[in-house]
C-alpha positions as CSV (number, residue, x, y, z in Angstrom):
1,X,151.0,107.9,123.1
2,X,152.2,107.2,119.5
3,X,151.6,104.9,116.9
4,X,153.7,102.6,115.3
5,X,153.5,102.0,111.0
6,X,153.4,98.7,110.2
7,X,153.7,99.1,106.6
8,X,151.5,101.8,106.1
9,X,148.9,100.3,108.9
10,X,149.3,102.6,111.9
11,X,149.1,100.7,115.0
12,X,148.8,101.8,118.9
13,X,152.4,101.5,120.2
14,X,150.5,99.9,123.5
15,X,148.9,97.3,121.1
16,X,152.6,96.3,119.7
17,X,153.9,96.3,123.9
18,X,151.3,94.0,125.0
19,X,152.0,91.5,122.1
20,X,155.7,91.8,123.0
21,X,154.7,91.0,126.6
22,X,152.4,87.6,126.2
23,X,155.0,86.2,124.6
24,X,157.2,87.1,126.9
25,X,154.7,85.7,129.5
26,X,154.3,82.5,127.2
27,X,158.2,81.8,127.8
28,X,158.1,83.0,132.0
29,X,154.9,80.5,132.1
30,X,156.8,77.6,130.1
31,X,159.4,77.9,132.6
32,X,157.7,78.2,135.5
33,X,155.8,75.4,134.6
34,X,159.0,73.0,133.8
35,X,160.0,74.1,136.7
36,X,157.5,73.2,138.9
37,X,156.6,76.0,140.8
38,X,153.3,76.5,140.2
39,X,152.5,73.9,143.1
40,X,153.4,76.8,144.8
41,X,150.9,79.2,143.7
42,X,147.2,78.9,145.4
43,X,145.4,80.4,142.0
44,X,146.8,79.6,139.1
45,X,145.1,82.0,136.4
46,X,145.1,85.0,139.4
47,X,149.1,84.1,138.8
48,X,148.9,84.3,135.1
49,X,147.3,87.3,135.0
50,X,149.4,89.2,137.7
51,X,152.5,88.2,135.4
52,X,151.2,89.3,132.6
53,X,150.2,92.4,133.9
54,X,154.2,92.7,135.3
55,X,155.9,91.6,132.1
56,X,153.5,94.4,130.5
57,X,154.6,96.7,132.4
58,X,158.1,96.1,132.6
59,X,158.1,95.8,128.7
60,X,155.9,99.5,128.4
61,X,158.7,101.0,130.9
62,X,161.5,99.7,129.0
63,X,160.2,100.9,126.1
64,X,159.3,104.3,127.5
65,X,163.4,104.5,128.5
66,X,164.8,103.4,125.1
67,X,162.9,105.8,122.8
């Protein structure tokens, strides 16, 4: 795995990947939420937490293909 530098700070690239995906989760929640499907869900933080895990990964793949 590498690291990233941030201005001399060398930081875990997974570090930078999961900040990229919560706030890509805060958007997908926002919408979900305006949307009104989360009377659809049965658990709501179960839900949160599988999407984060899926916008995590998506983000770490897509990162993984780019580089």
């Amino acid at each position: 795995m590498a690291d990233i530098d941030l201005y001399g700070v060398f930081v875990p690239a997974l570090l930078v990947w999961a900040v990229v995906a919560f706030l890509l989760n805060l958007v997908l929640r926002r919408l979900i939420g305006a949307l009104g499907l989360y009377r659809l869900v049965w658990h709501r933080a179960l839900f949160d937490l599988c999407l984060y895990l899926v916008c995590l990964g998506g983000v770490v793949t897509l990162a993984g293909r780019l580089t």
